[in-house]
N, C-alpha and C positions, 0 to 999 in steps of 0.2 A: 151408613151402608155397611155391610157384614162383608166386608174385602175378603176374609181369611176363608166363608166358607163360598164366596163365588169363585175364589182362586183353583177349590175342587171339583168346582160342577166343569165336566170333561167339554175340551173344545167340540163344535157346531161342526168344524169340519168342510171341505168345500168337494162338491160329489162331482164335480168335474171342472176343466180350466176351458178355457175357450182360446176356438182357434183363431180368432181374429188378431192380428200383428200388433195391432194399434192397444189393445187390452192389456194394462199393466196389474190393476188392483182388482177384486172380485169382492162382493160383502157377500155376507152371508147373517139374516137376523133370525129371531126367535124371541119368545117372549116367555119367561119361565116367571115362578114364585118363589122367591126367598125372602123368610120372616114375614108368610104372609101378604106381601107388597108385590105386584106386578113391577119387572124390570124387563127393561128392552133389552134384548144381547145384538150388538152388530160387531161384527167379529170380522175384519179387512185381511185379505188375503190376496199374495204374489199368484201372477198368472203363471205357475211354473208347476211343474210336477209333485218335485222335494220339498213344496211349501203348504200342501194339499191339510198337513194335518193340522200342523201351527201357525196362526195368524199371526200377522202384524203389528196387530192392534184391537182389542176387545173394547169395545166401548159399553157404556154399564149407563140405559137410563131410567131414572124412576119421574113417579110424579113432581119432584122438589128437587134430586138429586140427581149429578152426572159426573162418571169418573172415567178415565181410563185405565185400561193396566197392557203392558208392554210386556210380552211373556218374554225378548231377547235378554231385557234389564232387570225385569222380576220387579217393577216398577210402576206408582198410581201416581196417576197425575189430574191435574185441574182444568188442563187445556182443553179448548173448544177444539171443535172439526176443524174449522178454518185457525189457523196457525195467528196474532194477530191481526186478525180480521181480514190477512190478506189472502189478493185476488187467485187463484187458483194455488196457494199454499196451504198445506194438508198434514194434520201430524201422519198421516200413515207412509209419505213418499215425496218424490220433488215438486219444485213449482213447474206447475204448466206455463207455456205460453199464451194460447189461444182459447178459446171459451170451448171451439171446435175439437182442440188437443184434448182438454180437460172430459168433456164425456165422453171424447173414444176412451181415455186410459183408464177411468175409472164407470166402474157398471155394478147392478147388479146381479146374483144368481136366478133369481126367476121374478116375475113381475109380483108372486105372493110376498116377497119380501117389500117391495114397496110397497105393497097396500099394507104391510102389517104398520111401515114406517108411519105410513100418513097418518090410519088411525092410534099410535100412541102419542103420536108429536103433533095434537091437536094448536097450531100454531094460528093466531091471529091475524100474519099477513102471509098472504096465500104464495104460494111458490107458482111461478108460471110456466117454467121448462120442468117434468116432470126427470127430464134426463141426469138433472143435477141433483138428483134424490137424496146428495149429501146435507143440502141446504133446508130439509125436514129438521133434520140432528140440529144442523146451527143454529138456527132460530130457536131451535125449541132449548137449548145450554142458554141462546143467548135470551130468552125472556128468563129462565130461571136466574141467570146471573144476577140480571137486574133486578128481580125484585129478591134477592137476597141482599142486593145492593142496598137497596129501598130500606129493607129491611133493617139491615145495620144501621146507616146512617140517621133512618128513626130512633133505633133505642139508642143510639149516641145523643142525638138530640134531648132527649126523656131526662138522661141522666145529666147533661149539661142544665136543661132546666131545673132541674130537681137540686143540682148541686148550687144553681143560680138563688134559688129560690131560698133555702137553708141560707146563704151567706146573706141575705137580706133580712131576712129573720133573725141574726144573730148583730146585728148592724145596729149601731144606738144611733137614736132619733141623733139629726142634725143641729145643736144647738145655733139657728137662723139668727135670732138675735142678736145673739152677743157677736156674730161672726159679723154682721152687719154695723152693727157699733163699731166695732174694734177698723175693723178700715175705712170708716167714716172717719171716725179721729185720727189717725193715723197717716191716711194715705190720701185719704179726701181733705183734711184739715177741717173737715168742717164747714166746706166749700158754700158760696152760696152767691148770686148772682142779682144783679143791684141794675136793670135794663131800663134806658132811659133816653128820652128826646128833648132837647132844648130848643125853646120857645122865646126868645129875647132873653129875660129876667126871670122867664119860668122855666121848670123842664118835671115833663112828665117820668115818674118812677114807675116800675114793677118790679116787686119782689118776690124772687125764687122762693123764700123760707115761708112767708106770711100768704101769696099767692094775690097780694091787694096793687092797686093800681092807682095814684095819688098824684096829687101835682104840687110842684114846692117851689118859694121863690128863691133862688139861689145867690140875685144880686140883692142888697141893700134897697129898697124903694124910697122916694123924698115924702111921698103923699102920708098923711097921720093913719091912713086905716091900714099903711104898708107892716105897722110895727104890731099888728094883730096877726097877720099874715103865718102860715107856716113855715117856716125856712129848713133851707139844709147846705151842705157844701156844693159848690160846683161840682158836676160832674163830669170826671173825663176818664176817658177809655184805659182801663186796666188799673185805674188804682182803687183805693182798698174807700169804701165809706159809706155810712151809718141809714140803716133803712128807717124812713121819715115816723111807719107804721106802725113796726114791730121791736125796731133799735137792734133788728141785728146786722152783723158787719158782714161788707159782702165787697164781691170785686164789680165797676161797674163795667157795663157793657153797654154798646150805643146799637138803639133798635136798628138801625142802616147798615151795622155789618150782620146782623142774627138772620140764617137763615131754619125758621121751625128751631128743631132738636139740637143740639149738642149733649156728645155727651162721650166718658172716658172709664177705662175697663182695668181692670187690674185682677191680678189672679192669687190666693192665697192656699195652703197646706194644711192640713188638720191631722193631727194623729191621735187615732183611739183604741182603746185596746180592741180585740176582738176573741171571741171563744175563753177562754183560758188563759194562754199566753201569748197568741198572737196579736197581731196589727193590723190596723186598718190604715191606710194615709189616703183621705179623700183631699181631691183637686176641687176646688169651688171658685169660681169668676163670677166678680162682684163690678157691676155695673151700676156709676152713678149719671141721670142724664138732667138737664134743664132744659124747658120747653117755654117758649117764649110764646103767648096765642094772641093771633090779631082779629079783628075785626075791620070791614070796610066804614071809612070814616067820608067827611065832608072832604078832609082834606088828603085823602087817600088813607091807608092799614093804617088804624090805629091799636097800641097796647089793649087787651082789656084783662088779661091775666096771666100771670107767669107762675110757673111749678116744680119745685125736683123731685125724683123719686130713684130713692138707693133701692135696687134689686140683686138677689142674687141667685147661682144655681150651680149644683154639681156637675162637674163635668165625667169625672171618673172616681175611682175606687179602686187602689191598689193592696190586696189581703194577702198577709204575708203569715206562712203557720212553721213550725218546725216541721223538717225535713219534706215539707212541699214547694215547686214552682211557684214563684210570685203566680198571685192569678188579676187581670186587671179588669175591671169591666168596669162601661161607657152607658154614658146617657144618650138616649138618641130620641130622634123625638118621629113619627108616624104618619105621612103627608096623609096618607088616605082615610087614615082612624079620628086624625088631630089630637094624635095623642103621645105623652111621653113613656118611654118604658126605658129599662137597662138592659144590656145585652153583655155576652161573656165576649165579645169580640172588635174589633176595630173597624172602624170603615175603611174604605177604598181610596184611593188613589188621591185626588185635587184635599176630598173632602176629611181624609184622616185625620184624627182628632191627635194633636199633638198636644204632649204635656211636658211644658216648659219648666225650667225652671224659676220661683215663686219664693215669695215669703211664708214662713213658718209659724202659723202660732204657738206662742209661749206654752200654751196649754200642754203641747204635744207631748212636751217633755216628761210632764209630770205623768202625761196615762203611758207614756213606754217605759217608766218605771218596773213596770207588772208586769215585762213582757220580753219574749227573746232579744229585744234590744237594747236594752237594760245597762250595758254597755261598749254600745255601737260607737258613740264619739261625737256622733250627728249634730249635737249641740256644740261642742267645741268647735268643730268645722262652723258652724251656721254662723259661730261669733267672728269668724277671720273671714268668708268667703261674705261677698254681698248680698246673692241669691242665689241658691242651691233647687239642685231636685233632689227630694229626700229618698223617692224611688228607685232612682236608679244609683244612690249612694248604698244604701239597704239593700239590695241586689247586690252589688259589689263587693259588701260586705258578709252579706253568708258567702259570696268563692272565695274572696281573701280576709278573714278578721283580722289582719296585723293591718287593716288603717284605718282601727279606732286607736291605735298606739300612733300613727302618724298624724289624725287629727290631733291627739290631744298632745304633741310636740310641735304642736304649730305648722307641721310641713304640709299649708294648705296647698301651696302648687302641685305638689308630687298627688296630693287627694284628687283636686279637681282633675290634673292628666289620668289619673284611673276613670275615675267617671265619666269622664269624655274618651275614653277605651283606647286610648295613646298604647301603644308594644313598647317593648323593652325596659319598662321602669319596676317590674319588679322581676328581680334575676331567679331569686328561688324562694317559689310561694312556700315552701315547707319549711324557709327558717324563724328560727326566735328571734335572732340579734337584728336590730337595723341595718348594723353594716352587710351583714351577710344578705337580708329581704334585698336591700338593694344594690348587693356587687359594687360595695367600695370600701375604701380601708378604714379601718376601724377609728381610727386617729381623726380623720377627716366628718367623723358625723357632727362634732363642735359646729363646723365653719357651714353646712349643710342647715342644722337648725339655725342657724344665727340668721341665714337669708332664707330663711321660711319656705324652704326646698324647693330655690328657684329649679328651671328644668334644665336650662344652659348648662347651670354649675353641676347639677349630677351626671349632664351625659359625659362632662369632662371628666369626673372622679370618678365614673364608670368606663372610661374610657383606659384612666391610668392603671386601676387595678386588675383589668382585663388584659393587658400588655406589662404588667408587671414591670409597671415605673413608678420612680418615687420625685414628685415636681415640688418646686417651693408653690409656694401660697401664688406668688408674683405669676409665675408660668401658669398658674391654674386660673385666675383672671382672663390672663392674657389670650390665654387658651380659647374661654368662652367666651371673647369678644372675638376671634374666628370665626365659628362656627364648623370648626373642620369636625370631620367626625371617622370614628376609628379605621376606616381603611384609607382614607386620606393619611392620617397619622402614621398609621403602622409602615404605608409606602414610604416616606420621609425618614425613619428612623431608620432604613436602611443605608442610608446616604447620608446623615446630619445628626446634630443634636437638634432635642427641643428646640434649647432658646436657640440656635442659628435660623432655626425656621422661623421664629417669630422673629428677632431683628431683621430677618430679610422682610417679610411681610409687610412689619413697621416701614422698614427705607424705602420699600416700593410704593407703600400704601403716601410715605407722606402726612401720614397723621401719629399720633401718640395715643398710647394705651392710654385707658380710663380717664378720658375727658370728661364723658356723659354727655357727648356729643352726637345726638342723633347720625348727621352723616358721617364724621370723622371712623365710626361704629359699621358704618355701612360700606364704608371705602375700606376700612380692613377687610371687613369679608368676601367684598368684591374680588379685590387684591387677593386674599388667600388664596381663592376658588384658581382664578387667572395661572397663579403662580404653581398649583398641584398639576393643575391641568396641564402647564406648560412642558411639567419634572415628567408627568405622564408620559407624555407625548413623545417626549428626548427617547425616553426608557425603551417605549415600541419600535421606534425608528433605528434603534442597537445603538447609541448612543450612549457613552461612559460616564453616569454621572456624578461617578467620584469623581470626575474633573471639575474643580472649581470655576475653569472658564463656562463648562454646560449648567452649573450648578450657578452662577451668580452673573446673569448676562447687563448689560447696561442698562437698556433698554427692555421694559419686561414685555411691554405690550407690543412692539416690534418684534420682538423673539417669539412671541406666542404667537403672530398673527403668520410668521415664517413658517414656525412645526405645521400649522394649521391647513397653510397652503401646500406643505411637505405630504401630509396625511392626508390631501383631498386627492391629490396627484397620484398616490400610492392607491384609493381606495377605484380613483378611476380607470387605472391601469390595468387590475384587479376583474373588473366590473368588466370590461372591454373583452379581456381574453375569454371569461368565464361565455359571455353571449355568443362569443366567435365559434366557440367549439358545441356550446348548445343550438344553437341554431343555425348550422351550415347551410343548410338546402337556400338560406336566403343571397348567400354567394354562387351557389352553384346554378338558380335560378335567373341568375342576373342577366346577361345574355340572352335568353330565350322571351324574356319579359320587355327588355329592353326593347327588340324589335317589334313587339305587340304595342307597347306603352308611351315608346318618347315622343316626342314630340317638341317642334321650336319656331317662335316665330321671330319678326323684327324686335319683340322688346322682351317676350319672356322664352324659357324653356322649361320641359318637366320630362323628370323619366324616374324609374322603379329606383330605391334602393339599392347600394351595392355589396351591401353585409350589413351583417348586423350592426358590426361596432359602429356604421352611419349611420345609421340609424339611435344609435345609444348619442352618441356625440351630437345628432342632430336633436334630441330632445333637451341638450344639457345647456346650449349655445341658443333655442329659443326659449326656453325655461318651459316647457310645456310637458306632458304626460308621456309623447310616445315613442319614448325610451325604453318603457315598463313591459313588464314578461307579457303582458298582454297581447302587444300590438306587436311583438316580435314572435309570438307563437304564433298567431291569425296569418301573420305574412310567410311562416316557415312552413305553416299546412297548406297555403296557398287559401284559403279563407276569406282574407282580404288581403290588400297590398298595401304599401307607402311608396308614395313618390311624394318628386323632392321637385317642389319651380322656383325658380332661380331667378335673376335677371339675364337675362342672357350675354349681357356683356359685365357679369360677374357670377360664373358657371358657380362658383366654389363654396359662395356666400351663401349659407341659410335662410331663406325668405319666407316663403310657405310651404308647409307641412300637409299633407291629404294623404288619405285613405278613402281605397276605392274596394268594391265589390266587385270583383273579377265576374261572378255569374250573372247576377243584375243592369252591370254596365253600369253602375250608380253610385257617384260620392255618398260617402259615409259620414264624412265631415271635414273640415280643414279650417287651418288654424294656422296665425304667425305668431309671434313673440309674444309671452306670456297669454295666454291663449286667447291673444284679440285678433281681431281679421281688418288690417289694414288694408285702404282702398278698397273697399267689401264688395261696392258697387260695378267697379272695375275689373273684379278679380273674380266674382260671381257669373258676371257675362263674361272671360272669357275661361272659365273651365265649363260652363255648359255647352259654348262652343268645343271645347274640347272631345266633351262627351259625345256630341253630334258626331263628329268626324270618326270617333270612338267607335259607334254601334254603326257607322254607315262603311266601314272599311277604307276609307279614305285620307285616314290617318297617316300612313306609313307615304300614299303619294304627295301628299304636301308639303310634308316633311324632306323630300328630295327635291322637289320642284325648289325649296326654299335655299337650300344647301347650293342646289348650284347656278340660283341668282345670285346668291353669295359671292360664292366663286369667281 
């Protein structure tokens, strides 16, 4: 659209404003040529005198394109007529309320201008109030939108397949075979299954490998035509022996436990070069199954052949090029075609194809020779870690290359916490030194590589050099058999040494550093947690904990379990005032409520809340919910209420909690102690009696009738 030279074609102009009260906007259209091309002009103008000459809002449409320009801001914009789609919201002026509001304020100059609208905004779904003559313009932005939508997301498409297609072309055929050997021997063993039924002195075989089905005598026989006979060993479930047919060694299995198929999956990694000097790493899952097949016999299913078959298939395809995004694409297979294709993207939700980590073939090595990863590490890693994703190791590795230097120092822990996306283990990705990549001193990388970059020990030696301390070997052990971690720490060091905090730990814990004792390991850390939390707590309550008596109590877990009731007492106090002053009307209400609401008979009574904080206290003493800002706002707007039933000869005691709908006359619900409804049946029939009396007015005379039989 030629913006610069519609900005000169002079405004439309509005030849008069109307007198109606209720008219705020006025259009005014026209259909001119520029560059050849019919363009609509609607040009939005104030119902006011001083706005006669310059519009609001010029809107600009052609057959494909729609713009606005704002002559206040000197500004073109994208947006449609309707503001977000919404309901009487307009870029020209405010949201309406009523659909009624909406076409008195907005009209237009003469009825020529809506005809000229309808025929340029040849629109597909018909407008049925001609009044809202804005909704020509919408529709007609909004079919262009879309099929420029259409339109994008087509040639995105094109180019995704087109870029699909090139990377499949460039893709060396999958060497199947050898992939399929290589985890047969390896991970299958060579597996092969030896199915069988004993018969007295005979027992019938089938064999997985050979597929034949034979009968052998397994005991010795006395008779002379016994020692012509074919023999083999007894057969029994899970051990290993010699097929009668073929002689090969197999595991036996008893036809009474097989049902059909068995069979077991394993997944392996392939790296190849791709293009130049990138990489390909296909994921392939290698299925091997035994099928055991019967027949109906005289004497029920009998054997008649057994079979295995190693299959395999890609699962993905991860290509990696210099200075591009890994790109990944998936095998998917086509319910309605029955057919397999690859796609540039992942499935959905249950069905999303995860890729695990897997064994690597040896191979890979030798083709990423030739290729940007040439010296990633990936190998060194593979020899220390048991099963790796190379994927997302190689990922990892074009953002940080310093851990092909950590793979080949052994510090497979600190590799694998990257790849598993763990924060804080590298301090600054931009150094060269190890001590520096990982925020710890320099001195300290020895004891680091020696235990193969446990994680323990670095958050502890990233803990000392971040607080600039210097700990013996012993504290730093001792340290990561805590598990405290630096602001636990840092709090401590205001008030103790190191080791004081870990002797106390030790004395309370009860156990001794570096057993190698699972729980002894576990009750330190317990212990530590217990014992910060406890320093914590002293510290909040303005307690001195340079005093060794606050600093070293007898009993740890009595003293923690003190602060704790100290801090709940402080938090409810707290809590109490806060509701008291937030929602007064429920105190101010009370009396007025009460004489609508109470009521009592021989065994129970109920009546309204008398502030909030009863409300608070009455949710804390049944363990139940309506405490919470909720049911204290509902009752402060008068919304709903809380009343409170009692036993009557224990007014004070908490028993059951309800909420009523003041306009309905109707329980909302009601609840006793952790939110069960004791004597449910009892307690049911008499709050519906309640209600009864409730909506008949009869409430308040019963209520006095009962008082002064009382009496």
């Amino acid at each position: 659209m030629r913006k610069k030279e519609i900005e000169r074609i002079p405004y439309l102009g509005l030849k008069k404003i109307s007198r109606k009260k209720d008219v705020k906007y006025i259009g005014v259209t026209a259909v001119k040529i520029v560059g050849n091309k019919k363009h609509l002009f609607l040009e939005v103008y104030k119902n006011k005198k001083e706005s006669k000459m310059v519009p609001v809002v010029r809107i600009i449409l052609t057959e494909k394109e729609f713009w606005n320009y704002f002559p206040k801001t000197e500004q073109w914009t994208r947006q449609k007529v309707e503001k977000d789609g919404g309901y009487g919201n307009y870029i020209w002026g405010e949201k309406a309320v009523t659909w009624e509001q909406i076409e008195k304020e907005n009209v237009l100059q003469s009825t020529e201008d809506l005809e000229r609208i309808k025929k340029f905004c040849k629109i597909k779904i018909p407008v049925y109030y001609e009044a809202r003559w804005w909704q020509y313009i919408y529709k007609h932005e909004d079919d262009l939108a879309t099929a420029a939508r259409i339109d994008r997301e087509h040639r995105k498409f094109v180019r995704r397949q087109e870029a699909l297609k090139d990377r499949m072309s460039h893709t060396a055929k999958l060497p199947e075979k050898r992939i399929l050997e290589y985890a047969d021997r390896i991970y299958f063993h060579n597996k092969h299954h030896l199915y069988y039924k004993k018969c007295g002195s005979w027992a019938k075989i089938a064999c997985s490998k050979c597929g034949g089905v034979t009968d052998a005598r397994w005991r010795d026989g006395i008779s002379y035509e016994s020692q012509f006979q074919k023999h083999t060993e007894e057969p029994r479930e899970g051990k290993s022996g010699k097929c009668p047919m073929c002689g090969a060694v197999g595991t036996y299995k008893c036809q009474g436990k097989i049902k059909g198929e068995y069979s077991k999956k394993i997944h392996l990694f392939l790296g190849q070069r791709y293009k130049e000097d990138g990489a390909v790493l296909r994921y392939v899952e290698i299925e091997k199954a035994w099928t055991l097949g019967f027949i109906e016999g005289n004497d029920g299913p009998e054997m008649y052949n057994a079979a295995e078959e190693l299959s395999g298939v890609e699962v993905a395809r991860a290509y990696f090029e210099p200075g591009k995004k890994v790109q990944i694409d998936y095998h998917k297979h086509d319910l309605y075609r029955n057919e397999d294709f690859w796609d540039d993207c992942n499935l959905y939700g249950l069905a999303n194809i995860d890729i695990k980590a897997a064994t690597i073939m040896p191979e890979t090595y030798e083709e990423l020779k030739n290729t940007i990863f040439r010296y990633s590490g990936l190998k060194e890693y593979d020899e220390q870690a048991q099963e790796v994703n190379p994927i997302r190791y190689l990922q990892n590795y074009q953002k940080t290359p310093q851990i092909e230097i950590l793979a080949k120092l052994g510090l497979s822990e600190i590799v694998k916490g990257i790849n598993e996306g763990r924060t804080g283990i590298i301090v600054d990705a931009s150094a060269k030194r190890l001590d520096a990549l990982l925020g710890i001193r320099r001195e300290r990388t020895k004891k680091l590589i020696e235990e193969k970059g446990d994680a323990r020990l670095l958050r502890v030696l990233q803990i000392e050099k971040s607080l600039d301390q210097h700990w013996t070997e012993e504290q730093v052990n001792h340290l990561r058999e805590t598990g405290l971690d630096i602001a636990h720490i840092a709090f401590v060091l205001n008030y103790m040494t190191i080791q004081k905090l870990l002797n106390r730990i030790e004395k309370y814990a009860g156990c001794a550093y570096e057993t190698n004792c699972g729980r002894a390991v576990a009750n330190i850390r317990n212990t530590a947690i217990i014992y910060i939390d406890y320093l914590m707590m002293r510290e909040r309550r303005g307690y001195d904990l340079h005093n060794t008596v606050y600093q070293q109590p007898r009993d740890l877990s009595a003293a923690h379990r003190q602060m704790v009731t100290e801090t709940n007492r402080e938090e409810v106090k707290k809590r109490l005032e806060e509701t008291e002053e937030r929602y007064e009307n429920i105190k101010k209400r009370y009396r007025s409520l009460r004489k609508e609401y109470c009521y009592e008979d021989a065994t129970y009574l109920i009546r309204p809340a008398r502030s909030a904080e009863e409300i608070v206290m009455e949710g804390r003493l049944l363990h139940h919910c309506v405490g919470g800002n909720g049911y204290l706002s509902r009752h402060n707007e008068g919304k709903s209420y809380i009343l409170m039933m009692r036993f009557r000869k224990e007014p004070e005691t908490p028993y059951i909690t309800v909420e009523i709908n003041p306009e309905q006359k109707k329980i909302v619900q009601w609840y006793g102690e952790r939110d069960t409804k004791p004597d449910e049946e009892n307690i049911q029939s008499w709050l519906d009696n309640y209600l009864e009396k409730l909506k008949s007015g009869t409430l308040q005379e019963e209520t006095s009738e009962m008082m002064t039989m009382t009496a």
